[in-house]
PAZALO-790784 format. One record per residue: residue number from 1; residue in one letter; x, y, z of N, C-alpha, C in turn. Coordinates in Angstrom, 2 decimals, padded with zeros to 5 digits. Atoms other than C-alpha are relative to their C-alpha. Layout:
N
<atom nr="NUM" rest="a" n_x="X" n_y="Y" n_z="Z" ca_x="X" ca_y="Y" ca_z="Z" c_x="X" c_y="Y" c_z="Z"/>
...
end
This chain:
82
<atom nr="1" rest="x" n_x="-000.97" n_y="-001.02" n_z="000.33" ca_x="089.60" ca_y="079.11" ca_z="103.08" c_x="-000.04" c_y="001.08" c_z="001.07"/>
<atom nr="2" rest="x" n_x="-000.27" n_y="-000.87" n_z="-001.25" ca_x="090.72" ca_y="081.75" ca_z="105.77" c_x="-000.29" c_y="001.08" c_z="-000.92"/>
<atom nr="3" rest="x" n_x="000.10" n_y="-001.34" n_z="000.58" ca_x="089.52" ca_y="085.30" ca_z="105.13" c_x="001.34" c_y="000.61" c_z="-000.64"/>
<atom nr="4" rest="x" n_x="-000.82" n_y="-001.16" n_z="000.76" ca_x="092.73" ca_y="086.63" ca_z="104.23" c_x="000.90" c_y="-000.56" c_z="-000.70"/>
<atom nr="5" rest="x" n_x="-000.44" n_y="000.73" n_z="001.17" ca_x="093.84" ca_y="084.39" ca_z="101.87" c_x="-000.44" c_y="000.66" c_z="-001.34"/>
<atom nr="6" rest="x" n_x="-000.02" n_y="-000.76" n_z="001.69" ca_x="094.79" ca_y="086.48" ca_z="098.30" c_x="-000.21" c_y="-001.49" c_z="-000.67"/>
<atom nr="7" rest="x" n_x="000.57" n_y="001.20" n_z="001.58" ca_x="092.74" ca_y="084.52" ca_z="095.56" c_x="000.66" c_y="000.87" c_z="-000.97"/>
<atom nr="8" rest="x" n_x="-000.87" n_y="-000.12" n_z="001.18" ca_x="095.37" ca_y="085.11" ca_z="092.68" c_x="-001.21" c_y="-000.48" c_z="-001.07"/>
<atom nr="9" rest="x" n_x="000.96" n_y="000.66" n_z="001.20" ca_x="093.56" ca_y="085.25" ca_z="089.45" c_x="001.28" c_y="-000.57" c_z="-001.22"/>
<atom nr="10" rest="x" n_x="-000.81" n_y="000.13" n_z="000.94" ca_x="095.07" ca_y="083.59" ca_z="086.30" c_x="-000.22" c_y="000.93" c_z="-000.80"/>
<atom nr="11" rest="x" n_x="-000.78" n_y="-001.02" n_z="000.60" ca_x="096.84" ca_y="085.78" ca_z="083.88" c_x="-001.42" c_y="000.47" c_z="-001.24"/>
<atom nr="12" rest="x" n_x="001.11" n_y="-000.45" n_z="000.80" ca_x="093.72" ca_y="085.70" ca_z="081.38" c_x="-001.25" c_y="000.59" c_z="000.90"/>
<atom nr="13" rest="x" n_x="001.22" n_y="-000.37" n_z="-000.57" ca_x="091.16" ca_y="086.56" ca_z="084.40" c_x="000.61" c_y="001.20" c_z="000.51"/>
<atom nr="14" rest="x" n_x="-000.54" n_y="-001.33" n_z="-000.45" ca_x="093.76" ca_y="089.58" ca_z="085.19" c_x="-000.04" c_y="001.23" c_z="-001.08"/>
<atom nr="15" rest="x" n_x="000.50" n_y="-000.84" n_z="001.52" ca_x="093.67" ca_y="090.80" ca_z="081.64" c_x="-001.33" c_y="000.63" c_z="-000.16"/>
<atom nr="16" rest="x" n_x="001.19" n_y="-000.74" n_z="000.21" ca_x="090.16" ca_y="091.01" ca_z="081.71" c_x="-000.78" c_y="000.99" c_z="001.02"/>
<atom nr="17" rest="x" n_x="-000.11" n_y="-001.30" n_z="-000.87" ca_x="089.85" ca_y="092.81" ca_z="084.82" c_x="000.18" c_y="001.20" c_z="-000.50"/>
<atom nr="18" rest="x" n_x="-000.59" n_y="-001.54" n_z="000.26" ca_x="091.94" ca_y="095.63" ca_z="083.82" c_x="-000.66" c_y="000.39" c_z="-001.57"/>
<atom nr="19" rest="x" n_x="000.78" n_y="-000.58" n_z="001.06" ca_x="089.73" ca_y="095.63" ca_z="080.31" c_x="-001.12" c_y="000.64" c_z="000.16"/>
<atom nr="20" rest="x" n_x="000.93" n_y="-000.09" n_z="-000.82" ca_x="086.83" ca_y="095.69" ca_z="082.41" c_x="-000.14" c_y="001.65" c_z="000.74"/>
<atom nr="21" rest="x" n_x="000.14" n_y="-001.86" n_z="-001.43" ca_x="088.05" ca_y="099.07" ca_z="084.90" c_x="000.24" c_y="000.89" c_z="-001.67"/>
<atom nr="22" rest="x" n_x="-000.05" n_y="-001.28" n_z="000.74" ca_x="089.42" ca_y="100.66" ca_z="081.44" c_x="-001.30" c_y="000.36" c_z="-000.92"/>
<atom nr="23" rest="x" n_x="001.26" n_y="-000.44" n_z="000.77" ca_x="085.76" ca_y="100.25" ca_z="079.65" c_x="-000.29" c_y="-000.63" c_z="-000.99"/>
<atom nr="24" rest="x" n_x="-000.35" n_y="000.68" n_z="001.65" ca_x="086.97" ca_y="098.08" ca_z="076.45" c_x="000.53" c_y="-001.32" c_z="000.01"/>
<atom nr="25" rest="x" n_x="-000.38" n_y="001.74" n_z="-000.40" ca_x="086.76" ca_y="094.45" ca_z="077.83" c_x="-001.09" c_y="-000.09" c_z="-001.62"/>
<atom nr="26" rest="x" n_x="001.43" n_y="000.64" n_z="000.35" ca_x="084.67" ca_y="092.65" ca_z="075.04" c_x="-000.72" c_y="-001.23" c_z="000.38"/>
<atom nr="27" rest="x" n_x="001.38" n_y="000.79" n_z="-000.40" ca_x="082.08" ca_y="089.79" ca_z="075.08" c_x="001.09" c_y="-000.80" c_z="000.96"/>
<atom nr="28" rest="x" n_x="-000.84" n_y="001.02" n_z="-000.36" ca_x="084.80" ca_y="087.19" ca_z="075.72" c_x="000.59" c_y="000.32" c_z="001.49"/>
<atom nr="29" rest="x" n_x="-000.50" n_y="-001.00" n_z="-001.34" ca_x="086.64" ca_y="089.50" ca_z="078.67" c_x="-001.10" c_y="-000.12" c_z="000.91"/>
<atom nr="30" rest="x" n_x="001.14" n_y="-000.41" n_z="-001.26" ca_x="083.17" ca_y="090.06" ca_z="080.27" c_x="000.27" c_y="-001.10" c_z="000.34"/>
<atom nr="31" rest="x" n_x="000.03" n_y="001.22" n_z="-000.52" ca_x="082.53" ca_y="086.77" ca_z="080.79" c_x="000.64" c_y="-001.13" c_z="000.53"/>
<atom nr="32" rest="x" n_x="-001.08" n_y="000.02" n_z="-000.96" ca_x="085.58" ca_y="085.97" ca_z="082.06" c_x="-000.24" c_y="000.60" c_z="001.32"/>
<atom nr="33" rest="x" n_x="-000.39" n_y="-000.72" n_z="-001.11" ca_x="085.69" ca_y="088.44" ca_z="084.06" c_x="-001.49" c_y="-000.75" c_z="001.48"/>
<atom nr="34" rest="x" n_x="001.37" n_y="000.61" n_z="-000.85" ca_x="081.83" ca_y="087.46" ca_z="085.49" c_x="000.09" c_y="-001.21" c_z="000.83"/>
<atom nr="35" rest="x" n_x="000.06" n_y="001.49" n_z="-000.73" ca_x="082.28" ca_y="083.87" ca_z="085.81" c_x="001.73" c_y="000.13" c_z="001.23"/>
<atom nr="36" rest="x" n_x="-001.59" n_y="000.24" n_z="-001.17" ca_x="085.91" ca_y="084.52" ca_z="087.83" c_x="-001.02" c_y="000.77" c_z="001.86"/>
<atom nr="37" rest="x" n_x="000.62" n_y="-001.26" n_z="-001.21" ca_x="083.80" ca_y="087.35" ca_z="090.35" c_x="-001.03" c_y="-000.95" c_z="000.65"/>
<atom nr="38" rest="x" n_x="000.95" n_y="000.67" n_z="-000.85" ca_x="080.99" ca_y="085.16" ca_z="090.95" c_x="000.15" c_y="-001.50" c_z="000.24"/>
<atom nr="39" rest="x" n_x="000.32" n_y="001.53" n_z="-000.58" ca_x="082.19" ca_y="081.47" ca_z="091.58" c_x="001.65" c_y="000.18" c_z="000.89"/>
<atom nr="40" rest="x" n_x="-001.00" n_y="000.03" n_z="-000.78" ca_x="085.92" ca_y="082.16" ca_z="092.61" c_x="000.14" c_y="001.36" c_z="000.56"/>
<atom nr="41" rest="x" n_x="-000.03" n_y="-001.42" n_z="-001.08" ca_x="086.07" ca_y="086.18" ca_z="094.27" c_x="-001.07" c_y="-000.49" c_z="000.72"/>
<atom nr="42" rest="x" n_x="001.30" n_y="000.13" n_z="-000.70" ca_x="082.67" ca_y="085.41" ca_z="095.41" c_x="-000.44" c_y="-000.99" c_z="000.84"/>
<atom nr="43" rest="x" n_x="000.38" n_y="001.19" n_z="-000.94" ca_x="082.63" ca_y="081.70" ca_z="096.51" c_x="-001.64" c_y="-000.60" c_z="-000.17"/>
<atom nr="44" rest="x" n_x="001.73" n_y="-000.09" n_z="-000.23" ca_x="079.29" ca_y="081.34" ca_z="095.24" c_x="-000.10" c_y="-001.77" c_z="-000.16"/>
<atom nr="45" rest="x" n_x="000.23" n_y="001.36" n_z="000.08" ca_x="079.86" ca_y="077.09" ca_z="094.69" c_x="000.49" c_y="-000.43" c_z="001.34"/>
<atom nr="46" rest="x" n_x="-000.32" n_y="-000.11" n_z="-001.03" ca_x="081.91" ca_y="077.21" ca_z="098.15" c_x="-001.04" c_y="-000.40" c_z="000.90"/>
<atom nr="47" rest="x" n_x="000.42" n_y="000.57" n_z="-001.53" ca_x="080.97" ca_y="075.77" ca_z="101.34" c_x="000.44" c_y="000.98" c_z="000.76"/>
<atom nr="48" rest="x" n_x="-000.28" n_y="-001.66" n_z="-000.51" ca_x="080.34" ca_y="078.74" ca_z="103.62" c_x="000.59" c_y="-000.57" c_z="001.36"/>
<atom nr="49" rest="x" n_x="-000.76" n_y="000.57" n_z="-001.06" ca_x="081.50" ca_y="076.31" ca_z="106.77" c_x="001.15" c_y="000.43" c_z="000.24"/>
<atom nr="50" rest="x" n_x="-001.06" n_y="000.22" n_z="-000.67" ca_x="084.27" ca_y="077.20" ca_z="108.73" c_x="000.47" c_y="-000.12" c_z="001.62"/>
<atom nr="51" rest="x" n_x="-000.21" n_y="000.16" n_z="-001.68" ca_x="086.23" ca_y="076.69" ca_z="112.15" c_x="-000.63" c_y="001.09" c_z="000.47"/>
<atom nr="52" rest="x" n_x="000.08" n_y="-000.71" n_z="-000.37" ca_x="085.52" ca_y="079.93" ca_z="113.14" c_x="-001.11" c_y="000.59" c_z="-000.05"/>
<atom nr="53" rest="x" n_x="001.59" n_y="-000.86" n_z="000.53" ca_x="081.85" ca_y="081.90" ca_z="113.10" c_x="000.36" c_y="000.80" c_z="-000.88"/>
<atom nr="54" rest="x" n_x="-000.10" n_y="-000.56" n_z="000.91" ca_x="083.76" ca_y="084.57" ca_z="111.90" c_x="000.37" c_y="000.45" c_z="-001.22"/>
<atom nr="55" rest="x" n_x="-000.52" n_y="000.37" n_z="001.09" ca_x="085.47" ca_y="083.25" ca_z="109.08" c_x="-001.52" c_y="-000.68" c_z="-000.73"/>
<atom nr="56" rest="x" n_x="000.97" n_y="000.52" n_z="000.60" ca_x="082.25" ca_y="081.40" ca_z="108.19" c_x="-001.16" c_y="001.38" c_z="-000.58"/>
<atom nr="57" rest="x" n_x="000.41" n_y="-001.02" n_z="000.59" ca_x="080.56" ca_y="084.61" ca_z="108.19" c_x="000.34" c_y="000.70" c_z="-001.21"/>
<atom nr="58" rest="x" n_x="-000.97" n_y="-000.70" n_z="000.99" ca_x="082.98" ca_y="086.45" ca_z="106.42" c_x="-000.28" c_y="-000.89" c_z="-001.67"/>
<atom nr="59" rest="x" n_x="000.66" n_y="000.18" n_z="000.56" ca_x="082.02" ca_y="083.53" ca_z="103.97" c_x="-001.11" c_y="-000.02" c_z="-000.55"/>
<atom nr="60" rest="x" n_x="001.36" n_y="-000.04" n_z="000.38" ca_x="078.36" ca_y="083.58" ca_z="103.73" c_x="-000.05" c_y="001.72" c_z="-000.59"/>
<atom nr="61" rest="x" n_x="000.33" n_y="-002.17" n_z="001.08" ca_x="078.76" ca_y="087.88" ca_z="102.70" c_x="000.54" c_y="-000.54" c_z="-000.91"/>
<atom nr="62" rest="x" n_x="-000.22" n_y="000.15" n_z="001.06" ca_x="080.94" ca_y="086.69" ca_z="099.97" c_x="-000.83" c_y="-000.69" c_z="-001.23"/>
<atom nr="63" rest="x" n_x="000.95" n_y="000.24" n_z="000.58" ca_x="078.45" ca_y="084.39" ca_z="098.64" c_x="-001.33" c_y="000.55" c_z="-000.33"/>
<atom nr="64" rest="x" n_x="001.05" n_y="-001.21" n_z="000.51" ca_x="075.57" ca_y="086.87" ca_z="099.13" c_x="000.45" c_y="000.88" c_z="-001.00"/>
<atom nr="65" rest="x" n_x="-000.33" n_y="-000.92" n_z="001.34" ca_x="077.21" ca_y="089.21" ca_z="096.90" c_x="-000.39" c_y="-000.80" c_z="-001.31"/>
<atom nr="66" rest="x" n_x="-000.13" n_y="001.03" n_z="000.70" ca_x="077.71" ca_y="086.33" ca_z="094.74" c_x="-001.62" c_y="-000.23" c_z="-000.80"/>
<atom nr="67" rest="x" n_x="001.36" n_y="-000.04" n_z="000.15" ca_x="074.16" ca_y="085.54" ca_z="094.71" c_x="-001.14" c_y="001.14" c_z="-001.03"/>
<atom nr="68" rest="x" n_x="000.95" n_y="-001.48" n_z="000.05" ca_x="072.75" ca_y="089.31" ca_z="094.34" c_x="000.39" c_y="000.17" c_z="-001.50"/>
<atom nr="69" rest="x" n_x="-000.83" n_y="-000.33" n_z="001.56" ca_x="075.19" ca_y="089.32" ca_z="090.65" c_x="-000.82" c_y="-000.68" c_z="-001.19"/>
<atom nr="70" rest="x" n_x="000.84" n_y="000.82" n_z="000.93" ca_x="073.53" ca_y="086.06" ca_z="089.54" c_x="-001.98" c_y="000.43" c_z="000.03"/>
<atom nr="71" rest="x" n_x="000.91" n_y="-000.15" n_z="000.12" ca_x="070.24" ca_y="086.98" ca_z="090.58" c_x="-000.66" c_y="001.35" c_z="-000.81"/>
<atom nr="72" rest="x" n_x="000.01" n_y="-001.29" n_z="000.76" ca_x="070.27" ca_y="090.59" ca_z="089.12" c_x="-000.13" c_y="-000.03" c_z="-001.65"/>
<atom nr="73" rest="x" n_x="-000.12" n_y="000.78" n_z="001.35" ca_x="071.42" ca_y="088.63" ca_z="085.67" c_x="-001.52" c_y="-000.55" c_z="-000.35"/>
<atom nr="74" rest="x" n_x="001.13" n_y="000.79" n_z="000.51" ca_x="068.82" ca_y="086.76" ca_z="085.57" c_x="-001.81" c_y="000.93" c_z="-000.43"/>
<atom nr="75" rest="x" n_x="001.29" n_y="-000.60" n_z="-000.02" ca_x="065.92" ca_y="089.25" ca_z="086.80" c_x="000.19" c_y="000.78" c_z="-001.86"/>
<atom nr="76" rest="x" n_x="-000.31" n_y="-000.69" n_z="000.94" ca_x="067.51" ca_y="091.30" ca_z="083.54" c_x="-000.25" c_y="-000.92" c_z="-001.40"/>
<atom nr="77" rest="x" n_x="000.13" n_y="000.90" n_z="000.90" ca_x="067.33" ca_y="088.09" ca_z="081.49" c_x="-001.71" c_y="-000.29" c_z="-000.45"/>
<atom nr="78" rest="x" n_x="001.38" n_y="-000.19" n_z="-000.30" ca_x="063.46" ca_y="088.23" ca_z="082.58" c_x="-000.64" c_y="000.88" c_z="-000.80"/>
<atom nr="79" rest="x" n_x="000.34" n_y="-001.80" n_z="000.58" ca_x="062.95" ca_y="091.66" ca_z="081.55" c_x="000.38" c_y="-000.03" c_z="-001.32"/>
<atom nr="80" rest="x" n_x="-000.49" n_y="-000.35" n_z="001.97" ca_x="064.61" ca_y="091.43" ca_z="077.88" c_x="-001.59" c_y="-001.11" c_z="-000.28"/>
<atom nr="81" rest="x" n_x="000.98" n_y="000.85" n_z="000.67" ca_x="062.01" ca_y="088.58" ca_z="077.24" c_x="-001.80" c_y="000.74" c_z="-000.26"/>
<atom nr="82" rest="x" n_x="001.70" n_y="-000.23" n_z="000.25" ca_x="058.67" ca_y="090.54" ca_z="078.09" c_x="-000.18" c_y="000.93" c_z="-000.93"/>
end
C-alpha cells in the first residue's frame, strides 16, 4: 500500500470513532474502534515490504504504533491479574 493511500473505514468503524472522540462509545464501539486502529490504521498483520525504503518505512512506524497499543493492552491485562 502507498503511504498516501486514504484507508476508508466502514460506516460502523466511523460511528465508533466519532463515539470514541465524543466520550460515549460503549463496550461494543471500543472494540471496534481498537480492532479497526490496530490491524487496519495501523497495519499491524501487514507486510511492512515495499518498492521504496521510504514507503516501507513509512510502514514499519505504522506497525510500531500498532504494536506499542497491543502491547500496552496486554502489559494492563498483566497488571489487573496480580
Amino acid at each position: 500500500m502507498s503511504v498516501n493511500t486514504y484507508i476508508r473505514a466502514p460506516v460502523s468503524v466511523n460511528m465508533a470513532i466519532k463515539a470514541m472522540y465524543a466520550g460515549n462509545a460503549n463496550a461494543n464501539q471500543q472494540s471496534i474502534f481498537m480492532q479497526w486502529l490496530v490491524m487496519t490504521a495501523c497495519g499491524a498483520g501487514d507486510d511492512t515490504y515495499c518498492e521504496s525504503s521510504h514507503d516501507s518505512a513509512f510502514s514499519q512506524g505504522r506497525r510500531w504504533v500498532a504494536l506499542q497499543i497491543v502491547k500496552e493492552t496486554n502489559i494492563n491485562k498483566e497488571r489487573q491479574v496480580r
